[in-house]
N, C-alpha and C positions, 0 to 999 in steps of 0.2 A: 533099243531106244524105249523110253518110258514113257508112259502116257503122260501128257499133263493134268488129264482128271486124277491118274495116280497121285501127280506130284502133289495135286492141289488137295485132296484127303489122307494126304499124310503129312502136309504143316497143319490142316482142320483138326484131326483124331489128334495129332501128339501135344496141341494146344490143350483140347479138352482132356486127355488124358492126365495133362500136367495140373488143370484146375480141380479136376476131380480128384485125385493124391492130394492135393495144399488144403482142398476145404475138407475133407477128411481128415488129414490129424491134426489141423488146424479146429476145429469146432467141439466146443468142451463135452457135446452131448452126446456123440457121435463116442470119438475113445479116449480112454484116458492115456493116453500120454504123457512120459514125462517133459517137460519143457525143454530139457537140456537132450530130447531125442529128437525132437521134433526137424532141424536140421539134418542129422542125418537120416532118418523116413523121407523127407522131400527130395534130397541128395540121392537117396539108394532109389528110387521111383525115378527120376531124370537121368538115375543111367540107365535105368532100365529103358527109359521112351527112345534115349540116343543109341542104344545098343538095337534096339528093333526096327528105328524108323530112318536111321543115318543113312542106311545105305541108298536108299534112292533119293534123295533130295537134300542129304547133310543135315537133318531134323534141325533146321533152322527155328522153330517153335517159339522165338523172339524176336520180332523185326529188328533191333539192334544188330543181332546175329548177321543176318546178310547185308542191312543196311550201310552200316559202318565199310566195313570194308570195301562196299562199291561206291561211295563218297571220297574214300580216301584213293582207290584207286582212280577215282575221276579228278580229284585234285594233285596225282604225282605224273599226270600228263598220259595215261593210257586214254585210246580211243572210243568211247561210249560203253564205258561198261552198264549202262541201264539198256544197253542194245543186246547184250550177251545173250546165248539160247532164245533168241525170240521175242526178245520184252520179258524174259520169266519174271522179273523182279516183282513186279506187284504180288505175285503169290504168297512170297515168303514175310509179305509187307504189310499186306492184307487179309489173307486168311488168318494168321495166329489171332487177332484181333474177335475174329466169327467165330475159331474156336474155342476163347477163353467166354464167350457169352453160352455157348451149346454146354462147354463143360459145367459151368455153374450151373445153369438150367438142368441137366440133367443129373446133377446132385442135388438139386432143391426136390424135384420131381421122386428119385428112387431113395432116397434118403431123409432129406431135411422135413418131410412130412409128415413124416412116421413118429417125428421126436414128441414127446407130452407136450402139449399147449401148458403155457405156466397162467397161472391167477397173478 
């Protein structure tokens, strides 16, 4: 059985890890990337988050991700599924949101400061 602080620092970290990859090749000062790569750098970074973090929580890292499908199972007639494993739902609903703010922040912080102040 897995903790739920586990569960709940691995939709946090795979959030921030996914903001930290997008504003990375995404920011002109930072690398130069070509334009036409930039999808697959984000792409090859998100398997990577779903390849490390999948296995204990399904790296749901977009509330869409688990949202949708427990909507839809609530509307084809199953029983509470926002009851499933204990109320987990908010985790997967909630934290990605905490970690796309931690992520930017700590690219603003170890990165975006360092860049030349422009005139």
């Amino acid at each position: 059985k897995v903790p739920t602080l586990s569960l709940a620092m691995d939709q946090l970290l795979g959030t921030a890890m996914l903001l930290i990859i997008i504003l990375a090749v995404t920011d002109s000062k930072n690398m130069k990337i070509e334009s036409s790569l930039v999808p697959l750098t984000i792409g090859l970074g998100l398997t990577a988050i779903h390849l490390s973090f999948g296995l204990t929580a399904g790296s749901a890292i977009n509330p869409a991700r688990d949202f949708s499908p427990r909507l839809l199972t609530l509307l084809a007639g199953w029983k509470q599924p926002f009851k499933a494993a204990h109320s987990w739902f908010w985790i997967p609903w909630l934290l990605p949101h905490v970690g796309g703010v931690v992520g930017a922040l700590l690219y603003q912080f170890m990165i975006g400061i360092h860049h030349p102040m422009e005139d």
